[in-house]
Every structure is written in structure tokens, then in C-alpha cells.
C-alpha positions in Angstrom: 5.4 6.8 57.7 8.7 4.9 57.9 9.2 4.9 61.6 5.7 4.0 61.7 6.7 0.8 59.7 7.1 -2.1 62.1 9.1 -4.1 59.0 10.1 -1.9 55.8 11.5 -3.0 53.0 13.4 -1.1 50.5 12.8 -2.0 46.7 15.3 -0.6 44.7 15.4 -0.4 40.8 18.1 1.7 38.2 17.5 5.1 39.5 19.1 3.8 42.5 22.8 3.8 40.4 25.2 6.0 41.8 23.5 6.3 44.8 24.8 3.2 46.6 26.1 4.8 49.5 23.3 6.9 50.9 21.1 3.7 50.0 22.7 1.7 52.0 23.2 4.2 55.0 19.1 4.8 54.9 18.8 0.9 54.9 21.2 0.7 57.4 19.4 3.3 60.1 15.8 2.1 59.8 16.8 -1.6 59.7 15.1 -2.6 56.2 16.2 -5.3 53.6 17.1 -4.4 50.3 15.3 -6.1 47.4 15.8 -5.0 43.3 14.5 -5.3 40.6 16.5 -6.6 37.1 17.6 -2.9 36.5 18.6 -2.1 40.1 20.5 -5.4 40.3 24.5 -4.6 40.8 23.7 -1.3 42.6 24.5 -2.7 46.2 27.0 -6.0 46.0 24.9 -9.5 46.8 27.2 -10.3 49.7 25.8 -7.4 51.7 23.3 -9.3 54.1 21.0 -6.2 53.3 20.2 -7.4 50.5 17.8 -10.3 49.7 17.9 -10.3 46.0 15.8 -9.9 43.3 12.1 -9.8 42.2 10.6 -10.8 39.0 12.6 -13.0 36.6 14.9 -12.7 39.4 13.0 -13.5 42.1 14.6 -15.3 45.6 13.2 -16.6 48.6 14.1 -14.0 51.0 13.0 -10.9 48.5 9.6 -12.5 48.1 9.5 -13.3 51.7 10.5 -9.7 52.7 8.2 -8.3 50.3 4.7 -10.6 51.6 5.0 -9.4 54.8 5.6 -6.0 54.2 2.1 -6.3 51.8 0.3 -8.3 55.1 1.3 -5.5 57.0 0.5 -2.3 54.7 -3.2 -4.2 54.5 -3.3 -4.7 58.3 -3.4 -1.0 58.6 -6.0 0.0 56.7 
């Protein structure tokens, strides 16, 4: 299903804590950006230009964008 993906994104929350290594070696090998949500926020350092930010109260342009066209897409193929 993931290499199937033309444009994944990874949404990441506070499970993801202590984890931040493989994390970011999985975003690294299929090429997807990193959005979180307020509990997963910290687990990957903002100046990694994986990451786009956050959703919800802490929503950014490039994590909303990421996450639209990901949605577009996952409806596309049904």
C-alpha cells in the first residue's frame, strides 16, 4: 500500500516518542513529509525539512497542504 502511494504522508502523534530515529529513516526511504499532532510535536526537531508542522491548534500551511493532497489522492482511488 505504501509503494503504491504516489505522495504519502506520515502523521505522527506521542506514540511516536523514542522512536525518532527509525521514524525518520522510514520517512526518509519512501520520500514522505512528516506532519504531528500537538502530542507528537518535539519528536522529530522542526528544522528537519521532513517535517511540515503541525495539525490542529497547530496547524501550518505545508502540513495542511501535505495532508489535502494525500485525502484527494486516497479518494481518487476508490
Amino acid at each position: 500500500m505504501i509503494n503504491a502511494s504516489s505522495k504519502p504522508v506520515i502523521l505522527i502523534g506521542g506514540g511516536a516518542r523514542g522512536a525518532s530515529h527509525m521514524l525518520d529513516e522510514f520517512a526518509e526511504r519512501i520520500g514522505a513529509p512528516i506532519v504531528y499532532s500537538l502530542n507528537g510535536k518535539g519528536v522529530l526537531p522542526e528544522t528537519d525539512p521532513k517535517v511540515m508542522g503541525g495539525l490542529g491548534l497547530l496547524c501550518s500551511k505545508p502540513s495542511s497542504i501535505a495532508l489535502r493532497r494525500r485525502r484527494s489522492q486516497q479518494f481518487q482511488n476508490k
